[in-house]
C-alpha positions in Angstrom: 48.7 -41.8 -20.2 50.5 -40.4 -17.5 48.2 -37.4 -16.5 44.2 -37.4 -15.2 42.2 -34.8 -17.0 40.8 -32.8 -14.3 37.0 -31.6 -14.7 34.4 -29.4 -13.3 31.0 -30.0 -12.9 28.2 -27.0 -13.3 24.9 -27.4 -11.8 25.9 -30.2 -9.1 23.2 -29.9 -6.6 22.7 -33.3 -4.4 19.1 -32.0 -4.6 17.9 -34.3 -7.9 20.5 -32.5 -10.5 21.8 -34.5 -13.4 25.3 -33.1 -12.3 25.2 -35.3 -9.5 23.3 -38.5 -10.3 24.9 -39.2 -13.9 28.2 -37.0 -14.5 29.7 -37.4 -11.0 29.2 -40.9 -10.7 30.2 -41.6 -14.4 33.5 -39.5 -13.9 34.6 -41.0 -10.7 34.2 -44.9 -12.8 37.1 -43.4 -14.9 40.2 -43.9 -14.8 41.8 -41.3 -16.6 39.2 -38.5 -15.3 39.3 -36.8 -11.5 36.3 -34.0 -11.1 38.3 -31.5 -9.6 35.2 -28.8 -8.5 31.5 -28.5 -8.4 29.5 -25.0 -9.4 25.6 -25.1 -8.2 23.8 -21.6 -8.1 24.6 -21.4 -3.9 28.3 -21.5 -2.2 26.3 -23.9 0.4 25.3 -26.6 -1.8 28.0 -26.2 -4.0 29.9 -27.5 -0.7 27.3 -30.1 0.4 28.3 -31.8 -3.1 31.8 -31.4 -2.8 31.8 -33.3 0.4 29.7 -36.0 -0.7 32.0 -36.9 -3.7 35.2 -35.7 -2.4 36.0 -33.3 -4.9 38.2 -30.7 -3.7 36.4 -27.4 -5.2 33.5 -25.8 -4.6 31.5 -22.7 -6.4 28.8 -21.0 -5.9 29.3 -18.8 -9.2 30.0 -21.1 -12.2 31.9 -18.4 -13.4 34.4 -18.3 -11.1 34.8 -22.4 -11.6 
């Protein structure tokens, strides 16, 4: 398997969201799997997550993820 499946991640904030604490971590264990953006409800803490996990996208809209 020659290509990652690249994912996004809604509801992502560091602040106790299951986002962050299961389906970031879990993601970043696979191999075949990069999380390519985060969507939380605020362009701020959509970024703060981003950061923390390296993922290059942030939203503060899911929609627009």
């Amino acid at each position: 398997m020659g290509k990652k499946l690249r994912v996004g991640v809604i509801g992502a904030n560091l602040q106790g969201s299951w986002g962050v604490w299961a389906h970031l971590p879990a993601l970043a264990a696979l191999e075949h799997v990069e999380a390519m953006a985060v969507a939380t409800s605020h362009q701020e803490t959509a970024e703060a997550s981003a950061r923390q996990f390296g993922v290059p996208h942030a939203f503060g809209d899911p929609v627009k993820l």
